[in-house]
N, C-alpha and C positions, 0 to 999 in steps of 0.2 A: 127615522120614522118608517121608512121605506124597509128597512129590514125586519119590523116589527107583523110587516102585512106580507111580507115575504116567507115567513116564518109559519104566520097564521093561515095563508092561503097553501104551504106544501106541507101542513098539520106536525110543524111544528119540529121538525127534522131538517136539518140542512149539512148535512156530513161537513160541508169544508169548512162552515163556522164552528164545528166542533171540533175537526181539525185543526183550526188557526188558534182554536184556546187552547189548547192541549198542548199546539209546538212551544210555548216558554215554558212550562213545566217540566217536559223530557229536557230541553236545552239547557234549565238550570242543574238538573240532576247528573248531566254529563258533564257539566263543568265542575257541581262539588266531587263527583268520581274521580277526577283527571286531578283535580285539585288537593285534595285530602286523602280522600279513601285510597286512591291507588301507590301513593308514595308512605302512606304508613304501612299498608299490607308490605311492602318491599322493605323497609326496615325493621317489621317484625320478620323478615323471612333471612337478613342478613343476621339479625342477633340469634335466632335461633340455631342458626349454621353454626356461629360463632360457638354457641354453648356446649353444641353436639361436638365443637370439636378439640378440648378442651382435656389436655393430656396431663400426663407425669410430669413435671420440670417447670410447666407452665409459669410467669409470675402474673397473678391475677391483681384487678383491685375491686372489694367486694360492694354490695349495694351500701354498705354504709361503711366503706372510704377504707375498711381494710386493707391495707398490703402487704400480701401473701405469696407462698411457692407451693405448687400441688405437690401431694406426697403421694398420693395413690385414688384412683377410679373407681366406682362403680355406677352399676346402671344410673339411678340420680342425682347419687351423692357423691362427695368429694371432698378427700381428706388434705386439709391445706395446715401448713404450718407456718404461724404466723414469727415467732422468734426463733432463728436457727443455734444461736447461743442456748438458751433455755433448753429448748426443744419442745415448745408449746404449739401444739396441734388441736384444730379444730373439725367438727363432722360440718358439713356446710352442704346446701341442694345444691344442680348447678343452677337452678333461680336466682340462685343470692352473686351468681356471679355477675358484675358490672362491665367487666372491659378485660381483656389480654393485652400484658403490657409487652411488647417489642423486645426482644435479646437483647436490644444494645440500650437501652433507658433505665437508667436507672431507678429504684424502686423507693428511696428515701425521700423523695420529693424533691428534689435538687433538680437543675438544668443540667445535662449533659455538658 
């Protein structure tokens, strides 16, 4: 009650109770920041490195489970060949790429 006549007597302005409402609002927004936002912007910034850096030789595995060898570059796109027997090649964005798989793992699905 006392804040009520507190309120009405200094017309109704009181900066630090506007203050005290306001600090759980920034505090929660720093915590979903710290909590979400800042760890997905940083794995959007590691895949993207990943995509820019995505050569000749490369063996990829594509957004839908492809497993592939790059054959040749350009600005977006990326010519992978998915049977080396055959010689079946595809145009692919590098969007579509999912992951770079490692020199020494194998590409067939097997455990090293």
């Amino acid at each position: 009650m006392q804040n009520l006549f507190v309120l009405a007597e200094t017309g109704g302005t009181n900066t630090n109770a506007m203050l005290a409402a306001f600090f759980p609002f920034v505090l929660m927004f720093v915590v979903l920041y710290m909590l979400m936002i800042r760890p997905q912007r940083k794995k959007e910034q590691e895949r993207k490195k990943m995509i820019d850096e995505v050569k000749k030789g490369d063996k990829i595995v594509t957004i839908g489970g492809i497993y592939a060898t790059v054959v040749s570059t350009k600005d977006e796109d990326l010519i992978i060949k998915i049977d080396p027997a055959k010689e079946v090649c595809v145009k692919l964005t590098r969007s579509g790429v999912h992951r770079v798989i490692a020199s020494d793992q194998k590409t067939d699905g097997s455990k090293p």
